[in-house]
N, C-alpha and C positions, 0 to 999 in steps of 0.2 A: 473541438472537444468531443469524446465520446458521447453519443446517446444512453441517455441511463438505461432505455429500453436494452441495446447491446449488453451491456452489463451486469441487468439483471438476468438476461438469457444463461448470461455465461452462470451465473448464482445457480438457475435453475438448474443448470449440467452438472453442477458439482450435486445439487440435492437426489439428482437419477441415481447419481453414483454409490448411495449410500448401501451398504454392505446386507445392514439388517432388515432391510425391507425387503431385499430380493431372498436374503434368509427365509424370514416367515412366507413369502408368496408358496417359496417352490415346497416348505415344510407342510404346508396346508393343503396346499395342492395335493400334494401326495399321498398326505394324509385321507385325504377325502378323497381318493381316486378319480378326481376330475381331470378333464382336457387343459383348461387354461386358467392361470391364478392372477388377475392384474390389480394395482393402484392405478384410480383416478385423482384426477384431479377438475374438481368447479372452475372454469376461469373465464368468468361474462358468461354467455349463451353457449358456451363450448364444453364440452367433457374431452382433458387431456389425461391419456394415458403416460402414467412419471414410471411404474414398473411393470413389468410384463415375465411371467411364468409359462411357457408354454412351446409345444416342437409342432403344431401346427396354426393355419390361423394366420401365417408366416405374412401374408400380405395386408393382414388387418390387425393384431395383435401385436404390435410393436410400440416401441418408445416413442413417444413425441405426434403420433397418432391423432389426430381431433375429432369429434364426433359432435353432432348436433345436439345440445343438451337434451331436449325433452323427447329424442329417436332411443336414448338410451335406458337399459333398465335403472342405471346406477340413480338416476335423476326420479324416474316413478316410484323407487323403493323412499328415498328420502321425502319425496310429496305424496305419502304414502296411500299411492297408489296399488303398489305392489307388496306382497308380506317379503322382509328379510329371507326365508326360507321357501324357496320352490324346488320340490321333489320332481316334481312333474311340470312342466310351463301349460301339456296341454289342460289340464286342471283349472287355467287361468285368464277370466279372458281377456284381462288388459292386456297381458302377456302372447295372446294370439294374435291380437291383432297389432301387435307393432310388426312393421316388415323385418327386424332385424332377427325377430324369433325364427323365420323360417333362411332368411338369407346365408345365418352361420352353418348351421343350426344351434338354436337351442335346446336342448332337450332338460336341463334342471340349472339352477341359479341356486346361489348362496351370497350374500355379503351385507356386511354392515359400515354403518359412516363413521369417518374417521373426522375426528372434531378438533379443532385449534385451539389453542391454549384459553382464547375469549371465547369458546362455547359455539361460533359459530361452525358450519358446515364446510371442511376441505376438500371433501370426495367422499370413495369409498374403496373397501377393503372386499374384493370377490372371487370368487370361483366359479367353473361354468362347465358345462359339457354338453355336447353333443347329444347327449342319451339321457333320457328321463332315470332318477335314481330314488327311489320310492324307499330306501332304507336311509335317506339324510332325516335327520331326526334334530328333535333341539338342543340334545346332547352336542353333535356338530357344528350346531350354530355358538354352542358356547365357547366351542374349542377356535371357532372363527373370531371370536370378540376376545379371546387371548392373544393372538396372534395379532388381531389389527389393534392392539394396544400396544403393542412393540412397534409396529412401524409407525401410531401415532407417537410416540413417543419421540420418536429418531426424526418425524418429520418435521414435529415441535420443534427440534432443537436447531434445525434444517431454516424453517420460517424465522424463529428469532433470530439465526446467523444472518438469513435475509433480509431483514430489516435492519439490524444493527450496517450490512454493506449496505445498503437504500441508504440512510441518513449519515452514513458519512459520505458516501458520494452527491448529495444534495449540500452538502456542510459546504465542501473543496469546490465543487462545481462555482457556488455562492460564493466562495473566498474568489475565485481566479475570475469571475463574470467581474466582481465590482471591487478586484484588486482590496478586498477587503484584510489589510496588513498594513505595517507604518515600516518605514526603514531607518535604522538606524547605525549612528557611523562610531567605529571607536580607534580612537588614533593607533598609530603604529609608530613607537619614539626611535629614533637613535639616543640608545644610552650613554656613549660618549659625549657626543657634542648638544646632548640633552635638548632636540626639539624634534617636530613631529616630520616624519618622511611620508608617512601613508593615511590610509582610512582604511578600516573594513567594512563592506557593507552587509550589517545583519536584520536579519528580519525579526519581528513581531508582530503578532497575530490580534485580529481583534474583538476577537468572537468570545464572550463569556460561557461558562465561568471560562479562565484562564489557562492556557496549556502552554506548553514549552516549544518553540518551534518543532524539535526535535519529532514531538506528538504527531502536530500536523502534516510535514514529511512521511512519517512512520504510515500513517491511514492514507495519504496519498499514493505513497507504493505499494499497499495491498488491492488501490481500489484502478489501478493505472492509471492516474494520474501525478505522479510524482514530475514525469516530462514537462508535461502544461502548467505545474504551479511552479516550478523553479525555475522557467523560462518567461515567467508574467512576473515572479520577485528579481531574476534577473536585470529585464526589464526598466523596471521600476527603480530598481538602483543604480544603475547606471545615467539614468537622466539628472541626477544629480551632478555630476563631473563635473560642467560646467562652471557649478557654484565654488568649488575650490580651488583654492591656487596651485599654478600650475609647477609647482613645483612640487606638490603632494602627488601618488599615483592611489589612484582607487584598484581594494583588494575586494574580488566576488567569488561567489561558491561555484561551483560547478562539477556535480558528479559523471563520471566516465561515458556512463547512456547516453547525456545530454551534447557531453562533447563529440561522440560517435557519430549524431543524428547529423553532424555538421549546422546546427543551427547556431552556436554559441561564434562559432565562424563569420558566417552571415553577418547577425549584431553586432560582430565588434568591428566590420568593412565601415559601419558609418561612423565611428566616432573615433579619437586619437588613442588607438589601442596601445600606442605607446606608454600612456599613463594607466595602463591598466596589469595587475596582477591577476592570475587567474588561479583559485584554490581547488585543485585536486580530491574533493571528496570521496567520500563513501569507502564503506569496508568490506562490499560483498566484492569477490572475487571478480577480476575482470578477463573475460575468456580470449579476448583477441588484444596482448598489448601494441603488434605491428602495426594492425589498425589506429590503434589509440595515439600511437607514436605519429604515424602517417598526420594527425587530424590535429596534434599537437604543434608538430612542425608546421603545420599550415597557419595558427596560430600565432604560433612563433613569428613570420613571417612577416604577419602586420605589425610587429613590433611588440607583442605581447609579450610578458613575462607570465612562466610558469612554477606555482607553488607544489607541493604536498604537503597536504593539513594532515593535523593528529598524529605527528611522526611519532612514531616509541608506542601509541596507542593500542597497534594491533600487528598483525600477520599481514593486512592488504597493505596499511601506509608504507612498509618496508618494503613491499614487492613493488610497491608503484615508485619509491624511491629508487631500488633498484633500476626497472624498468626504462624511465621517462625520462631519466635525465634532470630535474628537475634546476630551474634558476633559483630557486628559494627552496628549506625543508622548516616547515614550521613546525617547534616542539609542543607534543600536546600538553594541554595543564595537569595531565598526572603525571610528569617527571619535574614540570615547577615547581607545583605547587608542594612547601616542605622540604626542597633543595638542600638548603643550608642546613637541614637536620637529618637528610639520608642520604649515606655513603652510598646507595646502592643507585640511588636515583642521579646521582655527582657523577656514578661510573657509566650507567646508560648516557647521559646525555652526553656528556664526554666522549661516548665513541662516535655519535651523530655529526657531533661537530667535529670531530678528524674528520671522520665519513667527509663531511661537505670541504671542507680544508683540500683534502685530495681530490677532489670532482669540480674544486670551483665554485660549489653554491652557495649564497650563504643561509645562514639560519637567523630566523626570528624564534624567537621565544614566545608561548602563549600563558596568559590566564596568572600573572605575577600576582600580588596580591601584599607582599609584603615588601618592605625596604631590604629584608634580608635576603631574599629570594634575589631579589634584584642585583645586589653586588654580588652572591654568589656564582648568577650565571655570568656578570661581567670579569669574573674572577675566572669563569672555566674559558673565558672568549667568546661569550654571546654579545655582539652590539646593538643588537634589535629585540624590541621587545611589546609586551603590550598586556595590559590586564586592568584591574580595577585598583590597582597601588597608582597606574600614571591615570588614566581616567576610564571611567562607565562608558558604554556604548553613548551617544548624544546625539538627538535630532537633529535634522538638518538647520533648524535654525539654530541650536544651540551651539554647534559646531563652530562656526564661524566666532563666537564671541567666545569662545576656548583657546582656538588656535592665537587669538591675538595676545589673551591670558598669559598664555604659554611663553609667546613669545618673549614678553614682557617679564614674565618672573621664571625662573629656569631653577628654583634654590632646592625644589620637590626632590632633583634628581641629583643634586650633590652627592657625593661619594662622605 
């Protein structure tokens, strides 16, 4: 699992990047005809430089720079040791006597502290030069605290973005450490001879208030962890198999990354990947399909079956149907769902299943909902199917006292 320390670093690089900080440095800078315009940053006992203004200096005056907090002026002006405004350093004699006065040189200082949205202290906002300048007045120092009010502003927004990535990457972290999620199975019928051929295994989450899995995916691929939690819900649902009979095959998600990393490979070598489906997720573009193909067919090889989920849903599930080949095309619930009452959504699915007719695959249907829905798609030549009309997702203990249900009474899916 990444370190959060990694991850916030990377936060940090995105915060250097900001536009309008380096704006105000080099407008004040110039403004004020000094040498060097930088942001600090307070961090423990250290003073990090986050922007830098300046064409000399070049081997001290840079990004990401550390300095001893209490060697620097930035730190004596805030323990107000030092006035915000020095014309002159030699005027000064805190200011004399730190080595860093003589080792740049200093010859005049300007800057004030840039404050976080909770009041405390972030750093500071300065300028600097070489040469004493006896015409910095407090006029300039005003024009200095408009300026570091723009970059507080930016960095405010900068910190809160950082915090909001900190606790979701503590959230995810916390879900995948203690597999904190429940899995849940939802049959997969044949509608003709009306009983159950599959499972799918979906997750939910179990962290209040409540969020949709979809949620917690979404913040795991912004925070890089999307690999590590759907490889721990993988996991997780797959040790299930065992408990259903084996004439059901268990259906799992797996998005294009995960199947690339060749790990999804690995997990399926120890268990009877014959009874397994594999769902083809995700809608972001996938740059290498040869690759994908290569990793599939390996796949393939244990006896795997492979789906594409969300058919009809977008631009990627067509390309990966395209693509892959696929032994299954599962239709997404926006061409189901209200079948029976749009010709338009009759005629999309309708080409899917030629589509799979000529290539060999077949098609499940997703997300039914009604009895009408249901004969509909069995009307276009759907035989597979699954939604909350045959049954809700059901825990694993539930499952089992369904499937004998099922058995037992079949009158649900009468024609």
């Amino acid at each position: 699992m990444q370190g959060l320390k990694s991850i916030l670093n990377r936060c940090d690089e995105d915060l250097n990047k900001r536009d309008i900080v380096d704006y105000a440095l080099e407008t004040v800078r110039k403004h004020l005809g000094m040498d060097v315009g930088y942001l600090s940053e307070f961090v423990g006992d250290e003073l990090v430089l986050r922007a830098v203004s300046s064409e000399i200096f070049k081997d001290i005056a840079y990004v990401g720079n550390r300095f001893s907090l209490d060697t620097t002026y930035c730190w004596n002006v805030v323990d107000g040791k030092l006035p915000q405004l020095i014309p002159d350093t030699s005027q000064e004699p805190v200011a004399m006597n730190m080595p860093i006065t003589k080792l740049l040189p200093i010859g005049s200082h300007v800057g004030v502290p840039i404050r976080c949205s909770d009041g405390s202290v972030y750093g500071m906002f300065c300028c600097l030069d070489r040469k004493p300048n006896k015409s910095l007045n407090n006029r300039d120092l005003e024009v200095m605290r408009i300026f570091s009010e723009l970059a507080a502003e930016e960095i405010n927004n900068g910190l809160s973005e950082r915090q909001r990535f900190k606790e979701k990457v503590e959230a995810l972290e916390n879900v995948i450490k203690n597999q904190a999620f429940d899995i849940v199975y939802q049959p997969i019928f044949d509608l003709f001879k009306k009983r159950p051929i599959g499972l799918e295994a979906l997750c939910r989450f179990e962290a209040m208030p409540y969020r949709s899995p979809d949620k917690w995916f979404e913040d795991a691929k912004e925070v890089n962890l999307d690999l590590e939690l759907e490889e721990t819900v993988l996991k997780k649902a797959l040790l299930a198999l065992p408990n259903f009979p084996s004439s059901l095959y268990l259906s799992v998600n797996a998005c294009p990354n995960l199947i690339l990393t060749g790990k999804l490979h690995s997990i399926l070598q120890d268990i009877d990947a014959s009874r397994i489906l594999v769902e083809v997720t995700e809608h972001a573009q996938v740059n290498d399909y040869e690759l994908l193909k290569e990793e599939i067919s390996a796949i393939k090889a244990l006896g795997a079956r492979v789906a594409i989920d969300d058919a009809g849903a977008g631009y990627s599930s067509l390309q990966h149907i395209i693509k892959l080949n696929p032994d299954v095309i599962k239709l997404d619930m926006s061409l189901t769902r209200d079948i029976d009452k749009d010709r338009s959504l009759r005629s999309l699915a309708a080409a899917l299943i030629y589509f799979s007719r000529e290539t060999g695959a077949c098609i499940i249907a997703e997300g039914m909902e009604t009895l009408a829905e249901l004969e509909t798609l069995k009307l276009l030549g759907v035989s597979k199917g699954q939604g909350y009309y045959l049954s809700r997702p059901l825990t694993l203990e539930n499952t089992a006292d369904f499937l004998s249900k099922v058995n037992q009474n079949k009158e649900k899916l009468s024609a």
